[in-house]
N, C-alpha and C positions, 0 to 999 in steps of 0.2 A: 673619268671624264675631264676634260680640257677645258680651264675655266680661265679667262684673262678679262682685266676690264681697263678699259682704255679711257680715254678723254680728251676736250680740247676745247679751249676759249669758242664758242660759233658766233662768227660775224651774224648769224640771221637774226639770235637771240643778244648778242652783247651777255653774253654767261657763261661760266662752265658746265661744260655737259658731258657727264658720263656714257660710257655701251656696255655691257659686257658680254662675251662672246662664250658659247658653251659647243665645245666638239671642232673638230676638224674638218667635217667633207658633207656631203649633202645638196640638196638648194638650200637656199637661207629666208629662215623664217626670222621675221623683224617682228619682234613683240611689242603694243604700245599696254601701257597702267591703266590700271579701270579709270580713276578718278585723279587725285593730286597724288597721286603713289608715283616712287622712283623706279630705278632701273635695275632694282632686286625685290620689286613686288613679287613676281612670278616665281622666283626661286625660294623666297619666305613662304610663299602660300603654298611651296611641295610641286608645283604644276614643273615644273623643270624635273623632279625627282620622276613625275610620270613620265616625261618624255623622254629620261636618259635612256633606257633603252635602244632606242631609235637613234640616239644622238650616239653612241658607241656603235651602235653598226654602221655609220656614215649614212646614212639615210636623209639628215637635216644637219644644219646649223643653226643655231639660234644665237640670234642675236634682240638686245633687249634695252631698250633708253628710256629716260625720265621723260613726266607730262611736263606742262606746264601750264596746266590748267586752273591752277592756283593763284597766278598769272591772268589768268582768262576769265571765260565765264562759270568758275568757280570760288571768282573774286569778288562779293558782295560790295565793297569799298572801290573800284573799279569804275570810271565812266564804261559803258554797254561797247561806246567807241573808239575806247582805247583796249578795250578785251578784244573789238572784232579784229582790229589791227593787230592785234600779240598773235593771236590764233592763225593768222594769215601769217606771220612771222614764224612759227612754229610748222605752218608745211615747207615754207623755203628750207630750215634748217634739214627737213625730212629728205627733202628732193637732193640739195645741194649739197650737204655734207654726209647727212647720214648713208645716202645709197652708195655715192663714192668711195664712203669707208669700205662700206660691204662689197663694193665689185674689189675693190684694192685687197680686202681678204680671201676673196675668193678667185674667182676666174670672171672675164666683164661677161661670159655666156652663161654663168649660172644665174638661174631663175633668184626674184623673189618675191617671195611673201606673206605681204603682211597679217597681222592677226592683231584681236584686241579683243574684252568681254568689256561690256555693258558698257560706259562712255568712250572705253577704249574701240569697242566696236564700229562705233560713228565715226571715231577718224581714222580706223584704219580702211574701212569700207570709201569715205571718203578721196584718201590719200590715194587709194587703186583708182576709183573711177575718174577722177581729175590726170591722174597722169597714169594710166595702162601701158604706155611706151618706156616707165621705169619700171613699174612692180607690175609684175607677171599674173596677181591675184591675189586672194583674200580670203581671211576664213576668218568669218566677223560673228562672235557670239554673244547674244542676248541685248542684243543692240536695237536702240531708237535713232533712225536715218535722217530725223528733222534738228536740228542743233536749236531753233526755237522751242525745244524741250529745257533747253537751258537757257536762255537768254529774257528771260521773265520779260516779256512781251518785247522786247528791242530787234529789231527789224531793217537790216540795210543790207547792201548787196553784199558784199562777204558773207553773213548769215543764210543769205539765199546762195553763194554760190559755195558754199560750206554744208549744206543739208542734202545728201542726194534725193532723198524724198523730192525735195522741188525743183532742182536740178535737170535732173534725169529723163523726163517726160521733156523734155524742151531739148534736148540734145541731140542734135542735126546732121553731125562732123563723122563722117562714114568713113574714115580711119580709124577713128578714134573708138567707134564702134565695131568696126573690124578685131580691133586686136583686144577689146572687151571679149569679144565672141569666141577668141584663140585662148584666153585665161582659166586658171583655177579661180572658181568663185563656189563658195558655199557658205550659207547663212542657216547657219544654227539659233536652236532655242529652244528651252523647255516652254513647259503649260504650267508651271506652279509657280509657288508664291513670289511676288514681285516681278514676273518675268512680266513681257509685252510679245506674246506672239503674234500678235494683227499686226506689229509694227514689222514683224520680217513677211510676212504675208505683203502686206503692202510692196516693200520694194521687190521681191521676188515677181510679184504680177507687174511693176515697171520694167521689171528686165523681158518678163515673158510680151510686152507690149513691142519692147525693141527686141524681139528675135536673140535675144542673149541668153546663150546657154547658163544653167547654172543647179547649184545644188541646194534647196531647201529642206531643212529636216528641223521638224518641231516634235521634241522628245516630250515625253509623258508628266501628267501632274505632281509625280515623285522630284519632277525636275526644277529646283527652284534659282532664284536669282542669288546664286550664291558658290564659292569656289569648287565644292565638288561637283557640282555636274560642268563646270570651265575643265577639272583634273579629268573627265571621263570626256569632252566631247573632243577637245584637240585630240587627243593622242589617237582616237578611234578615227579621227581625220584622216590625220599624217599618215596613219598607221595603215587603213583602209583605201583611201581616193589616193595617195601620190604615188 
């Protein structure tokens, strides 16, 4: 399997920022880190070992970047409004540089997207709904949709236009809805320990509100908030819906 990792100063961030890139042909799946995890989280925790299969038959590309949520509202030391501002900085790097990268490796007509588990879920579900005219869709697992999950009560309009949870239900722009309605979306989650299944319950019945097609699937109490059921729901994704 074909493994390279690139990098580059990002004017969004003022930092270096790692990708690394796994296989050759495909659409390209863009992986975000659960938490303050880098951009060999997923291949440390084996989830790349599950998906190489797929990735040697040309079926995906993955591709896979640092958070920087450590940075954000994982920053206790942190004013609330200089995390909301980092975090806003962190989708420009997403939009601006990172997709560029991705169409520049691939073709500008292949698809992508994104995916993430549990905080990674929230911005990659976010990054789709906020700009659907760049990534194609999402496969967002074991995710909470309100980013005031994290922001120990701090409250400003970035936080609100950062949480689809409150978002979403106000979103008017029938383009923008149109080509939601043309994507891959599926919202994964088990029922066991640590998970939140009423949180994808929730946005799945905002999408069912806007006529947004999509896929819901809430796996069994065996399924807990934790890397094996992430190594068994992508691949059965990938593997099954694309």
């Amino acid at each position: 399997m074909r493994r390279e990792i690139n990098g580059w100063h990002s004017p969004s961030l003022n930092k270096h920022m790692e990708i690394v890139t796994y296989g050759h042909f495909g659409f390209s799946l863009l992986l975000l880190p659960t938490a303050a995890a880098d951009y060999l989280e997923y291949e440390r925790f084996l989830l790349i070992d599950a998906l190489q299969p797929m990735i040697e038959a040309g079926k995906v590309k993955v591709f896979s970047i640092n958070s920087i949520n450590s940075e954000s509202w994982l920053n206790r030391n942190m004013h609330p409004r200089h995390k909301s501002i980092r975090h806003s900085q962190f989708n420009d790097y997403v939009y601006n540089e990172v997709v560029p990268f991705i169409k520049n490796s691939t073709s500008p007509d292949t698809p992508i997207v994104v995916s993430g588990a549990s905080l990674g879920a929230l911005h990659s579900a976010n990054l789709f709904f906020k700009r659907p005219d760049l990534i194609n869709g999402v496969i967002a697992m074991s995710g909470v949709y309100d980013l005031q999950s994290y922001t120990d009560g701090y409250y400003d309009e970035d936080v609100y236009f950062n949480s689809p949870i409150a978002y979403l239900p106000n979103l008017g722009d029938h383009g923008q809805l149109e080509q939601m309605r043309r994507s891959a979306i599926h919202i994964m989650t088990g029922s066991g320990a640590y998970e939140s299944p009423e949180a994808s319950k929730n946005l799945s019945g905002i999408l069912n509100a806007k006529s947004i097609p999509h896929n819901l699937e809430i796996w069994g109490p065996d399924m807990r908030h934790d890397w094996p059921t992430w190594r068994a729901m992508l691949p059965y994704v990938i593997e099954t819906k694309f």
